[in-house]
C-alpha positions as CSV (number, residue, x, y, z in Angstrom):
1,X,4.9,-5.0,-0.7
2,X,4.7,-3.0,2.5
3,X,2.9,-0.4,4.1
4,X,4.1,1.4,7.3
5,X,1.1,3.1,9.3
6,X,2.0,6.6,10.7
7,X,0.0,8.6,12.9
8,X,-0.2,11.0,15.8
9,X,-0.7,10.0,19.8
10,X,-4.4,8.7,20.5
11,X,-5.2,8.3,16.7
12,X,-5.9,4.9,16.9
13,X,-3.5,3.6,14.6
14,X,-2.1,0.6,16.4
15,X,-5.6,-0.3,17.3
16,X,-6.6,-0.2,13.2
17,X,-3.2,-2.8,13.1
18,X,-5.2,-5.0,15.4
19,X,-8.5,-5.0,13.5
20,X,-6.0,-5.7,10.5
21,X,-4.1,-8.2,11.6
22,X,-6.0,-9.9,14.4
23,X,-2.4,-9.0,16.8
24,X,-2.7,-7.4,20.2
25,X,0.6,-6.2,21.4
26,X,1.6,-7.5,24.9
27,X,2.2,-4.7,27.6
28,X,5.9,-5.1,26.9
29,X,5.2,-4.2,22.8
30,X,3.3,-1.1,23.3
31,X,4.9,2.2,22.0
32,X,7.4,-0.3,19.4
33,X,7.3,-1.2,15.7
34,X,5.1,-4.5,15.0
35,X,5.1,-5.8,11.6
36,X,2.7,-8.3,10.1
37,X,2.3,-9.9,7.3
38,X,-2.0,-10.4,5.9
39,X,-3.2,-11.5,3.1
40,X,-4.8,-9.6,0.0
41,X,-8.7,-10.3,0.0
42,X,-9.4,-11.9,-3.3
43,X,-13.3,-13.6,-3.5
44,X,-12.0,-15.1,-6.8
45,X,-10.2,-17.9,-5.6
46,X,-12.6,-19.5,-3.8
47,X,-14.2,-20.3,-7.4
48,X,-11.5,-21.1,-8.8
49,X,-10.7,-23.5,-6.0
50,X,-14.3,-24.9,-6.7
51,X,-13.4,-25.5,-10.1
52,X,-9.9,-27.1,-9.8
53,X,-10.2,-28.3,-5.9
54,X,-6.2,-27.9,-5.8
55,X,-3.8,-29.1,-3.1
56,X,-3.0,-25.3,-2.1
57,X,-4.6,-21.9,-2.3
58,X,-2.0,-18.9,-2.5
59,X,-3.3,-15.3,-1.9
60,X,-1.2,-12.3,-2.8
61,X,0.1,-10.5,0.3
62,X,1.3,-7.1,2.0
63,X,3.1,-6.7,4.9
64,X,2.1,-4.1,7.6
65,X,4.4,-2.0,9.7
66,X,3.0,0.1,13.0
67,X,5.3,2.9,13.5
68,X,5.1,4.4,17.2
69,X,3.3,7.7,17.7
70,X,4.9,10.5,17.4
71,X,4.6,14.4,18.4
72,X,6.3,16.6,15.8
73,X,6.0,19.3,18.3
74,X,7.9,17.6,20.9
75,X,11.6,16.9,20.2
76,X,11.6,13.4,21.7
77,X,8.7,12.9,19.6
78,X,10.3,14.0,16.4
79,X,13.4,11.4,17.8
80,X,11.3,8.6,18.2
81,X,10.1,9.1,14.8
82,X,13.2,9.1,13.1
83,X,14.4,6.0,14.9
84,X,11.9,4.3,13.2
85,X,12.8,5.8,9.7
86,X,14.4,3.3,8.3
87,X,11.8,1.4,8.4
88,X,8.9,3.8,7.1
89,X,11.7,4.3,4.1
90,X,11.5,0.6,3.1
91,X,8.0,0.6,3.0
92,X,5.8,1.0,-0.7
93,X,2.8,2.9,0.8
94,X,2.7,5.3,4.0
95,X,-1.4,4.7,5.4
96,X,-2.0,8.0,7.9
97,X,-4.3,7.6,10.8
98,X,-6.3,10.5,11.4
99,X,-8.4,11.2,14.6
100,X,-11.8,11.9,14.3
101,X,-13.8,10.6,17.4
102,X,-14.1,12.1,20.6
103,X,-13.6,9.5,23.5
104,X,-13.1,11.4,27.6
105,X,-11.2,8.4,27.7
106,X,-8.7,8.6,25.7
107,X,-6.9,12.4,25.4
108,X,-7.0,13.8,22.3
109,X,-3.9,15.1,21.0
110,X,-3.0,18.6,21.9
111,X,-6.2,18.7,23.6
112,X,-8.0,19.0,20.2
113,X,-10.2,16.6,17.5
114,X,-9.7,18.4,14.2
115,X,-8.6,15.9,11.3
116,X,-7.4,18.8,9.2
117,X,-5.3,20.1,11.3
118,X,-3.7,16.5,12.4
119,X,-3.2,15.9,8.7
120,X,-1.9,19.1,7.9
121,X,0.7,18.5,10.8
122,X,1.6,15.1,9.9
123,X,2.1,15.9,6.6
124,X,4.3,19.1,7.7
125,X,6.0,16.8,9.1
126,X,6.6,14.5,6.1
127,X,7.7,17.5,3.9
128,X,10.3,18.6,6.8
129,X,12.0,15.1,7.3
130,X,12.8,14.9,3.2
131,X,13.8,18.6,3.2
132,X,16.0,17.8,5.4
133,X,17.3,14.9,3.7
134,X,17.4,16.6,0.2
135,X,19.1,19.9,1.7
136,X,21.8,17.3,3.2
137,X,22.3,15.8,0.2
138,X,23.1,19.6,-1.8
139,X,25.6,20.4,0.6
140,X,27.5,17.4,0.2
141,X,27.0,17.7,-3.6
142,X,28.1,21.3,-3.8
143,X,31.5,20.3,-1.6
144,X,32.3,17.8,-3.7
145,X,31.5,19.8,-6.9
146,X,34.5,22.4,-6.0
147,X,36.6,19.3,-7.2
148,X,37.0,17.6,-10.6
149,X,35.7,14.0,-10.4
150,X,35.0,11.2,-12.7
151,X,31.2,11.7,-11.5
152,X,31.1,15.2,-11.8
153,X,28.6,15.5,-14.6
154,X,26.2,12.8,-12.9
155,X,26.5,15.1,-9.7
156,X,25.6,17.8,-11.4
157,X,22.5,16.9,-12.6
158,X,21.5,15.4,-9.3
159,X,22.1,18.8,-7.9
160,X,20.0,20.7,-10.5
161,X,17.5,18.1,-9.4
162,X,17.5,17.9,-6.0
163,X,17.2,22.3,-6.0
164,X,14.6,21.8,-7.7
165,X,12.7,19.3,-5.0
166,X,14.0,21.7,-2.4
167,X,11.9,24.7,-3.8
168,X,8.5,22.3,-4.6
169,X,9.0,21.2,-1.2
170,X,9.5,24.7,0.7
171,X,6.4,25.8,-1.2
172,X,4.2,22.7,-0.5
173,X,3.5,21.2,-3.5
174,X,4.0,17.4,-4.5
175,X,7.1,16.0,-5.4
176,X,5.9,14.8,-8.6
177,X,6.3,18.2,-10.3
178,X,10.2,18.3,-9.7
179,X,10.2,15.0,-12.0
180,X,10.3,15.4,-15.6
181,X,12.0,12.1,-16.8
182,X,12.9,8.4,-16.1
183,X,16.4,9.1,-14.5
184,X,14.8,12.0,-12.1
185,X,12.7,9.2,-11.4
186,X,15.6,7.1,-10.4
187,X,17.6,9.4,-9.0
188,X,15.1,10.3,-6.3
189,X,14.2,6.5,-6.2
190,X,17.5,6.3,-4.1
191,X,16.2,8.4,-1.0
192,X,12.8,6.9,-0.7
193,X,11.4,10.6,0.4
194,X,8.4,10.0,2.0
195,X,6.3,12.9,0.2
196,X,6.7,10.8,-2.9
197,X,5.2,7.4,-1.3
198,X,1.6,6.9,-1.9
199,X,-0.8,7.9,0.9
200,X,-3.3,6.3,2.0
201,X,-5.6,8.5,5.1
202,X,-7.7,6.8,7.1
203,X,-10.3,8.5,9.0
204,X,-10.9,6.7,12.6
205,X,-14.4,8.1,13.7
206,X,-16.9,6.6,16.9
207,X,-19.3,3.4,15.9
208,X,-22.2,6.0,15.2
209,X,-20.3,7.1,12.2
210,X,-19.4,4.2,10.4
211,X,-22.0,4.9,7.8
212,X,-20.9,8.2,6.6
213,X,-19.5,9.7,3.8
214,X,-16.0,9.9,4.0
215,X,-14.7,13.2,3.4
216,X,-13.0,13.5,0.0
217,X,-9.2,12.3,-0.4
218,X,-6.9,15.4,0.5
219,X,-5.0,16.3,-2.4
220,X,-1.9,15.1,-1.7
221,X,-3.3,11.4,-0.8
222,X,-4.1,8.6,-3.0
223,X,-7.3,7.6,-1.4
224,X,-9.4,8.2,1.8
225,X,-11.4,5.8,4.0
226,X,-13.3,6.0,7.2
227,X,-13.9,3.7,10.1
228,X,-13.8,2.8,13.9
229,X,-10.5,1.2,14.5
230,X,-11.7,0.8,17.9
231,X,-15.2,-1.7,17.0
232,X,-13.0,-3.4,14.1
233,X,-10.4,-4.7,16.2
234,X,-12.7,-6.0,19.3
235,X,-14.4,-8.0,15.8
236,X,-11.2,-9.0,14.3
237,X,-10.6,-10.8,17.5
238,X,-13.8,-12.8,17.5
239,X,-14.0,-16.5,16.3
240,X,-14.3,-15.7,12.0
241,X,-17.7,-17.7,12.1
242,X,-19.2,-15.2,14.4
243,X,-17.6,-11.8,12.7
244,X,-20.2,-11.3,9.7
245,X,-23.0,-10.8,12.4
246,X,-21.3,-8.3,14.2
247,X,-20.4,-6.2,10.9
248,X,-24.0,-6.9,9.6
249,X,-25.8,-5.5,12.5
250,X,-22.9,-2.4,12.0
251,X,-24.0,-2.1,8.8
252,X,-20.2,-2.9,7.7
253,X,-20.0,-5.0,4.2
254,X,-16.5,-5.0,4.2
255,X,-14.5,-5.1,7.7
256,X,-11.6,-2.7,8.0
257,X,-8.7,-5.5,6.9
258,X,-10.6,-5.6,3.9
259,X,-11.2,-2.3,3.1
260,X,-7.9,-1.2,4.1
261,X,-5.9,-3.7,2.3
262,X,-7.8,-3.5,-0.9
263,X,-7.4,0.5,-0.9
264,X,-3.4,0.5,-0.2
265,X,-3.1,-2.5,-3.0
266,X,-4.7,-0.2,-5.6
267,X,-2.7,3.5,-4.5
268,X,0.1,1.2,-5.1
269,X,-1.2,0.5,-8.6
270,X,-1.4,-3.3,-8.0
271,X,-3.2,-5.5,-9.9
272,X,-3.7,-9.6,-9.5
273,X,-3.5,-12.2,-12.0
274,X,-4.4,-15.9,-11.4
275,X,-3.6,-18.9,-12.5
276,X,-5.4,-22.4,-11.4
277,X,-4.7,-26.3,-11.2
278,X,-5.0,-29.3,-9.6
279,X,-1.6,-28.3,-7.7
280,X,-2.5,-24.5,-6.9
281,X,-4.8,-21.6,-7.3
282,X,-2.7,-18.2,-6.6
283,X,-3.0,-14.4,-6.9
284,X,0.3,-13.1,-8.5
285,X,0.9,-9.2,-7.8
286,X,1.7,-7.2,-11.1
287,X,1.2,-3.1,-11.3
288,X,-1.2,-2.1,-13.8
289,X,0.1,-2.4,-17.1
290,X,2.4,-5.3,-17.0
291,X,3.0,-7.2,-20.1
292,X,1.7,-11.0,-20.5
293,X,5.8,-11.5,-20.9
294,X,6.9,-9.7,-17.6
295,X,3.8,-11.8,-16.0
296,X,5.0,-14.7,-16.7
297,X,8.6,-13.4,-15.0
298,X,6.7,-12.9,-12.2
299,X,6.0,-17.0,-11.9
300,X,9.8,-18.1,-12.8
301,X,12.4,-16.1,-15.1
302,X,12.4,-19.8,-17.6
303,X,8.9,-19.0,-18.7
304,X,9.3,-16.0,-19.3
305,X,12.4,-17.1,-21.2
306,X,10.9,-19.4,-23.3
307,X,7.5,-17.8,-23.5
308,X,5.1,-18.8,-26.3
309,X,1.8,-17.6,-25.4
310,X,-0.9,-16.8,-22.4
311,X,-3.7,-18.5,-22.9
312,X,-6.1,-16.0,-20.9
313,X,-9.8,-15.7,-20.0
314,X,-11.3,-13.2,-18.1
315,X,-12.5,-14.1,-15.0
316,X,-16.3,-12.9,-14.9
317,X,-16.2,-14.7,-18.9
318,X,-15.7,-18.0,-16.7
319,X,-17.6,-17.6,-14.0
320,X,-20.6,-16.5,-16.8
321,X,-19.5,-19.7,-18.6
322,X,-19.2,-21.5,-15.6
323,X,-16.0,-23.5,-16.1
324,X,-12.9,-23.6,-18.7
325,X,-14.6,-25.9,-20.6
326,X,-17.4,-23.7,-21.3
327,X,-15.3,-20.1,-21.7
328,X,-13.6,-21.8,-24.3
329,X,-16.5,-23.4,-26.2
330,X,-17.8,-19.6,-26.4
331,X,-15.2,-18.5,-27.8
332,X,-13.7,-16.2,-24.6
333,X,-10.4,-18.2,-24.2
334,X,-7.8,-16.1,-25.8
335,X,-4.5,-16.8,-27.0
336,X,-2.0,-14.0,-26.4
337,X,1.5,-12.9,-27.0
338,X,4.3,-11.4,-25.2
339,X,2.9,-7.8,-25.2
340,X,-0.4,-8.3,-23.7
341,X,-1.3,-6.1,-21.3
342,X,-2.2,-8.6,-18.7
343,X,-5.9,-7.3,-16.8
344,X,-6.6,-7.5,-13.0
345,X,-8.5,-10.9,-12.5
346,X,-7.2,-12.5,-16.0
347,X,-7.0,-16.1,-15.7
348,X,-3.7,-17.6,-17.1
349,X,-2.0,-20.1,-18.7
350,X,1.3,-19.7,-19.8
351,X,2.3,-21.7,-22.5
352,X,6.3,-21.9,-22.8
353,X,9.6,-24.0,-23.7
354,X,13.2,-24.1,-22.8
């Protein structure tokens, strides 16, 4: 699971990859790619490591990419950013850094603050680079359909769909609506277009601002959150004992790793499963309706091979009940079989033979 953080000159966003990852780049790393990998905040462990006190607690993670700056209006800018494509094409989730603080210190880009119009332009942006890749991609496939070939009829169809992406992407709407079926679906999987990625938009404001409303998610975005990138990242380098001060007297519940990891996990769909003993306590990533017999994949292919059943308690039924012992005596222990849909925050235990 990764997500590759985009954004304008002077947003902020390598500064929100240091309040999320604790990292400051030395002077030699500025203006390059740094990746990370954090952990997916998850409250319920720590019972369940209460409960079981196992040798090993394993969170769920996400890696994060910071993708240069770029200027689509500049044509070095629009080169760097490609350079770093490959990248931003492996990732599961683009998060887009928006600018929406003014600091005399730090010049805003094209001597303006207006988040709209950043957005709009980063998402122009977006939209050019896969027209570009899909109008490519039909003149290759028109070349080659002049000719009888083995593939022709495949080609064919990935023509007729990739026309139609060209025209919902000329006329600004979401890629979504050029897919009808499963093997659209696939076909387009192949290109990774960044239009169809889910977006996350981020809203970096000043520390007076913290507290506000953030403006409703922009159509084309999965979710929208706001916060200073800036105060986050001098607190994510604090000693941990001393960082829930600083956010209380902020006014912060959650700091910005938190809040940022927890929004990109659920645009990505993503749920967590857990299952607890005296060896381990982990977080297992699923998307949202994931069977009980894919879950169990998830932990090794032989359970899921020789899958029985998942014995399953929801986790606020055993915190209520406060241990196994007591969920079960109440009568919220559940046997399940293969087709379960497994629930975020189920508690499992898979039952299996080979």
């Amino acid at each position: 699971m990764k997500a590759a953080i985009i954004g304008l000159p002077q947003s902020g966003k390598s500064t929100l990859f240091t309040a999320a990852t604790s990292l400051v780049p030395a002077p030699d790393e500025i203006g390059q790619a740094k990746a990370a990998i954090v952990r997916v905040p998850d409250a319920r462990l720590a019972f369940l490591a209460k409960l079981y006190a196992p040798k090993k607690i394993t969170e769920a993670t996400i890696e994060l990419v910071d993708v240069p700056g770029f200027a689509p209006n500049e044509a070095k800018g629009r080169d760097d950013f490609r350079r770093h494509l490959p990248g931003v094409r492996q990732s599961d989730a683009l998060v887009a850094v928006i600018r929406d603080f003014h600091n005399p210190a730090v010049p805003a880009y094209r001597n303006r603050v207006n988040r709209d119009a950043d957005l709009n332009e980063l998402w122009d942006e977006l939209k050019f680079v896969d027209l570009e890749t899909v109008t490519n991609r039909i003149e290759k496939l028109e070349k080659a359909l002049t000719k009888p070939t083995k593939t022709h009829d495949q080609e064919k169809r990935e023509l007729t769909l990739l026309s139609q992406c060209r025209e919902v992407l000329e006329r600004g709407a979401p890629l979504s609506a050029a897919v009808r079926t499963a093997e659209d679906a696939k076909i387009l999987g192949s290109f990774a277009l960044l239009t169809e990625k889910p977006l996350v938009v981020v809203y970096n404001v000043s520390e007076d601002r913290v507290n506000e409303l953030p403006p409703a998610a922009p159509p084309h975005s999965r979710a929208a959150i706001q916060l200073c990138a800036e105060t986050e990242s001098q607190i994510a380098q604090l000693d941990p004992s001393d960082r829930p001060a600083f956010l209380a007297d902020l006014g912060i519940k959650l700091p910005a790793r938190d809040r940022l990891i927890q929004t990109i996990y659920a645009a990505l769909g993503y749920i967590s499963f857990l299952t607890a003993g005296p060896e381990e306590v982990r977080a297992w990533t699923i998307r949202k309706g994931t069977t009980a017999h894919d879950a169990a994949g998830e932990i090794h292919s032989d359970i899921a091979r020789g899958f029985i059943r998942a014995e399953t308690v929801a986790f606020d039924e055993l915190v209520a009940h406060s241990d196994m012992k007591g969920a079960r005596a109440a009568g919220k222990v559940r046997q399940e079989g293969k087709t379960y849909v497994v629930h975020d925050g189920d508690v499992i235990l898979f039952k299996f033979n080979v």
